[in-house]
C-alpha positions in Angstrom: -11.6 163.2 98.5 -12.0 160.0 100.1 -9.4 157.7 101.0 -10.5 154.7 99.7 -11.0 156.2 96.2 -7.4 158.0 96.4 -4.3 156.0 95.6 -1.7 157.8 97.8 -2.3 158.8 101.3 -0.3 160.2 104.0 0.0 160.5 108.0 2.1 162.4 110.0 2.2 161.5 113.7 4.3 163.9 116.1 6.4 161.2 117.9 7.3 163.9 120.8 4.3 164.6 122.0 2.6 161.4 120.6 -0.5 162.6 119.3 -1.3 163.1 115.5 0.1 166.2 113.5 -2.5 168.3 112.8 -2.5 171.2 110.6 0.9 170.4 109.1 1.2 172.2 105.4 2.6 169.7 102.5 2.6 169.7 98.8 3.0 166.9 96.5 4.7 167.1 93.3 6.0 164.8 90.1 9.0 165.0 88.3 8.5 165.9 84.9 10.6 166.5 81.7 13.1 164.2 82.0 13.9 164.5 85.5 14.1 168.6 85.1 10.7 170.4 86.7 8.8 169.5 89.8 5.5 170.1 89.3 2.9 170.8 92.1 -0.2 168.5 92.3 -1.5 169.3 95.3 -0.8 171.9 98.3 -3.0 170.4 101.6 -2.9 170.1 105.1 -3.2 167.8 107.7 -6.5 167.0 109.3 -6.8 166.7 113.0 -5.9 163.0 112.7 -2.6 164.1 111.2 -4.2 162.5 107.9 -4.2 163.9 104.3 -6.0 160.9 102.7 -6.6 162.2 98.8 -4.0 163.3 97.8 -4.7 162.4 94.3 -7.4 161.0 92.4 -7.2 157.4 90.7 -6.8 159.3 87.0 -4.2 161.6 87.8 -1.8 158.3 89.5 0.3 157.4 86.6 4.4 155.7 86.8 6.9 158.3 88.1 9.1 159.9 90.6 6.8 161.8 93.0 7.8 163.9 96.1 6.3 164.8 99.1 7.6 168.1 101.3 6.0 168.4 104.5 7.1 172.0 106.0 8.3 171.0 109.2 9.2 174.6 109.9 6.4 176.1 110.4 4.5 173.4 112.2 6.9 173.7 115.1 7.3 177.2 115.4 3.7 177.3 115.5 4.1 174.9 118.7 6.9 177.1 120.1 9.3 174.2 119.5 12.9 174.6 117.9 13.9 172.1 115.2 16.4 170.8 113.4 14.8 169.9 109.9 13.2 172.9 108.2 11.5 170.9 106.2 11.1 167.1 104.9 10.7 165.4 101.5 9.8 162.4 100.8 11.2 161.2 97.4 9.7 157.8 95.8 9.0 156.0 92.8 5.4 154.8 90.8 5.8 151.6 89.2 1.7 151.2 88.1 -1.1 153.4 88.5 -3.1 150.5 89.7 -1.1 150.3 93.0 -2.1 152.2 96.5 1.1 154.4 98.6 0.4 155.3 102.0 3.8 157.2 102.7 3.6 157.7 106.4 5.8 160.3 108.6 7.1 160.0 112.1 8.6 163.3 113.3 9.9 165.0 116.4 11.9 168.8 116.2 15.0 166.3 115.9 14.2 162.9 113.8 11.9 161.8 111.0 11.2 158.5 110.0 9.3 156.9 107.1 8.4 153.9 105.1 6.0 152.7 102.5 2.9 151.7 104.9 -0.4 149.9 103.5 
């Protein structure tokens, strides 16, 4: 999927050893049922940019509460690193389908930041 065609995006950059996170597993999901059920859209994984550009197609963005989880885990015991966050979701709302999310994520074994990027 391209990124220009997709309306959410992602990047991951591993701030402690400041190159990109490559290879890091995440799923994105919507809220459905009246705030009861998650429901997976999409499993992927980081490309060696620490990109995951189409995440979704322009037809299947519609308004909601969507969530991203990044398994944090796993992508530092694969680098023999301890952590402190098992895992990180990303929680945020879709006002109109029309609009573009690039939900960006900073991490280290110890600290995450995010925001809504362009």
């Amino acid at each position: 999927m391209a990124s220009q065609s997709s309306p959410l995006t992602t990047h991951v950059l591993d701030t402690a050893s400041g190159i990109p996170a490559r290879g890091l597993c995440l799923q994105l999901f919507r809220l459905e049922d009246r705030g009861q059920h998650w429901t997976e859209l999409r499993k992927s994984y980081t490309d060696p940019d620490g990109r995951c550009p189409g995440l979704l197609t322009p037809g299947q963005m519609k308004p909601g509460i969507y969530k991203l989880f990044f398994d944090t885990e796993n992508y530092w015991k694969e680098r023999g690193q301890e952590s402190f966050y098992p895992y990180v979701e990303i929680v945020f709302t879709v006002a109109k389908e029309t609009q573009k999310f690039h939900v960006p994520l900073l991490l280290s074994p110890w600290s995450y930041t995010t925001y809504r990027g362009s």
